[in-house]
N, C-alpha and C positions, 0 to 999 in steps of 0.2 A: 367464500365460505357462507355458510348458512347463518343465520343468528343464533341457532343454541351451539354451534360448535365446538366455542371454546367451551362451555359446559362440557361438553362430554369429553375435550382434550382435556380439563384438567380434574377431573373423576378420574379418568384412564390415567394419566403420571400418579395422582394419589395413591391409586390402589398400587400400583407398581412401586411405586416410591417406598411405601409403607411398608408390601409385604417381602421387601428389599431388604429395609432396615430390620425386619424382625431375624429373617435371616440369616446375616452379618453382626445379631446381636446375636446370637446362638454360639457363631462363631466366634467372636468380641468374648461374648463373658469363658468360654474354654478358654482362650487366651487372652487374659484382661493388658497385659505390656503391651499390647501390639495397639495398632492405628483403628483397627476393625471397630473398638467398640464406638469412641467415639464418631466413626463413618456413617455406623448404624444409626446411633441420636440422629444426627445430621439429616441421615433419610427420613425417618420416620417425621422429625417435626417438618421438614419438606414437605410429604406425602401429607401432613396435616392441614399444612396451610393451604396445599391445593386443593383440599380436600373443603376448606374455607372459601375460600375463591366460588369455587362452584358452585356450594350453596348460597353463596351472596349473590352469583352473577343468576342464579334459578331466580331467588326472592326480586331479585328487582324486575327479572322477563315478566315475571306472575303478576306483580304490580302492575307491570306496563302494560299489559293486557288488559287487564279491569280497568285500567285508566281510559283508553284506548273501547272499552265496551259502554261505557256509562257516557263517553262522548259523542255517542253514534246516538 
């Protein structure tokens, strides 16, 4: 695998996760008894934290790069 891969593998679950959970909240809140809504929470704070991931894992390539420039 490349070094930004997981970047872009977990942007891509994010955005899927999330526009999951919004979906299944649509559905969730028509029928609140059911399991759907809390499924939804479930995606969307998922699709969040991957969403977290990625930009930590950008911030520290970005860093590692200027670190890595100033060394040369």
């Amino acid at each position: 695998m490349t070094d930004h891969s997981d970047i872009f593998i977990a942007r891509s679950v994010g955005i899927v996760a999330v526009a999951s959970g919004f979906i299944l909240g649509m559905h969730g809140l028509d029928h609140p008894d059911t399991i759907w809504l809390n499924t939804a929470l479930g995606l969307i704070v998922t699709g969040m934290l991957a969403q977290a991931y990625a930009l930590f894992r950008s911030f520290t390539r970005a860093t590692q790069k200027n670190k890595d420039k100033k060394n040369l």
